[in-house]
Structure formats: structure tokens, C-alpha cells
C-alpha positions in Angstrom: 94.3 89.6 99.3 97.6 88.7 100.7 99.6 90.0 97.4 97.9 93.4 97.7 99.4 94.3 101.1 102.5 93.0 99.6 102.0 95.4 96.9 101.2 98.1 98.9 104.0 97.5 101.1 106.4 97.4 98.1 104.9 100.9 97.4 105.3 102.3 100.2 109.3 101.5 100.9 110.2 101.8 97.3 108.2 103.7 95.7 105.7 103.3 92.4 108.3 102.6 89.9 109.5 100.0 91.7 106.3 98.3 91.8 105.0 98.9 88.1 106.4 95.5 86.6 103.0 95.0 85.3 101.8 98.9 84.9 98.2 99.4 86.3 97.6 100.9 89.4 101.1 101.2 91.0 101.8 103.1 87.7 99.0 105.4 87.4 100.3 106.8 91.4 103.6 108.6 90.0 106.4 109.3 91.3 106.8 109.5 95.1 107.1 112.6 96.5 108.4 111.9 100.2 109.1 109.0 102.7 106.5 107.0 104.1 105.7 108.2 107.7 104.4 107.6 110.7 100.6 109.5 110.0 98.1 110.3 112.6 96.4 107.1 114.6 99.1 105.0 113.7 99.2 104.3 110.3 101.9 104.4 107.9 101.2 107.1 104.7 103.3 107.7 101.5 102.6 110.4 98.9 102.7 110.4 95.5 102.2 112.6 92.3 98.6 111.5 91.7 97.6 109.5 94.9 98.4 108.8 99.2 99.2 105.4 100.1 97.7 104.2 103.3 98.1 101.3 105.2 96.5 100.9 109.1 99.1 97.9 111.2 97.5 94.7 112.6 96.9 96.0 116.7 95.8 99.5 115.2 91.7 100.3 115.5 89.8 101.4 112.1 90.4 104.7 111.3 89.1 107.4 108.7 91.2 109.3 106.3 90.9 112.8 105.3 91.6 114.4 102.5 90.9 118.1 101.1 89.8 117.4 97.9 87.8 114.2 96.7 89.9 111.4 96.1 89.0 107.7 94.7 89.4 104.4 96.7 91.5 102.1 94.3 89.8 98.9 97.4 86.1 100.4 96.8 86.0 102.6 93.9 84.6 104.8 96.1 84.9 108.9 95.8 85.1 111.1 98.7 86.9 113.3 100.9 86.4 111.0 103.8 87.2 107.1 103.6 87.3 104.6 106.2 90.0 101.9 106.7 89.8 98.9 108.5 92.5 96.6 110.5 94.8 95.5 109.2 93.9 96.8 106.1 95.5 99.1 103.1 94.3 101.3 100.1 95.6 103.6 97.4 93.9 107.2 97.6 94.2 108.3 93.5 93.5 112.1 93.0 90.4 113.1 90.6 90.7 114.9 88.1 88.6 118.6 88.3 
């Protein structure tokens, strides 16, 4: 558990490439396409080509994210417009293809 947020974390300051030494998921999010920021409720968000990076700080409550079009939980395998995340917690939103 403990080297996913590290992942993710790498993710979100430096971006995918910087994270794909062993391909996978990190690769499969493209190229970044903006700074992580501050999103709504607190948590930190980072776009990329093909997916959002979310990740909800220890001291924040559980939040739901958004999206407009169905996306797929890389945590759950889940597919939906809406997911919940908990705290602390951290997932990769990947885009579907139509």
C-alpha cells in the first residue's frame, strides 16, 4: 500500500514518464497536461492525456469525484462517472475508450 501513494505522489510532481521505470499503469496515463493543483474539498489533482490523478491528504474527509464522461478506477476497477475516495487515500482515473 505504502509504495502506491509513493507512486502516485511521484506522479503527481513529475509527471508519468517519470514514473514509468517499469511501464504499466503510470505509462498507460500519458503525458501530463498541467500542474497538480489544489482541486475542490482539498485534494491535490493532476491531469494527464488518458487519465486524472487524485489524491485526498490525511486530515481531509472522504470525498467523491466527478467526472463528465465514465472513467475507470485503476484502486477498484470500477467504471463510472462518480467514484468515491477515502482518507488518506489516492487513485488514478484512466479515460475509456467510446
Amino acid at each position: 500500500m505504502k509504495k502506491d501513494y509513493i507512486l502516485l505522489l511521484v506522479v503527481l510532481v513529475f509527471g508519468s514518464s517519470f514514473a514509468a521505470t517499469g511501464g504499466g499503469l503510470a505509462e498507460s496515463l500519458g503525458k501530463p497536461v498541467g500542474e497538480a493543483a489544489t482541486g475542490n474539498e482539498g485534494t491535490v489533482v493532476r491531469e494527464f492525456e488518458n487519465g486524472t490523478v487524485v489524491y485526498n491528504p490525511m486530515g481531509n474527509k472522504p470525498v467523491e469525484i466527478a467526472f463528465i464522461e465514465i472513467r475507470k478506477s485503476a484502486a477498484t476497477g470500477t467504471f463510472s462517472e462518480r467514484h468515491k475516495l477515502a482518507c488518506p487515500d489516492g487513485d488514478i482515473y484512466l479515460k475509456t475508450e467510446p
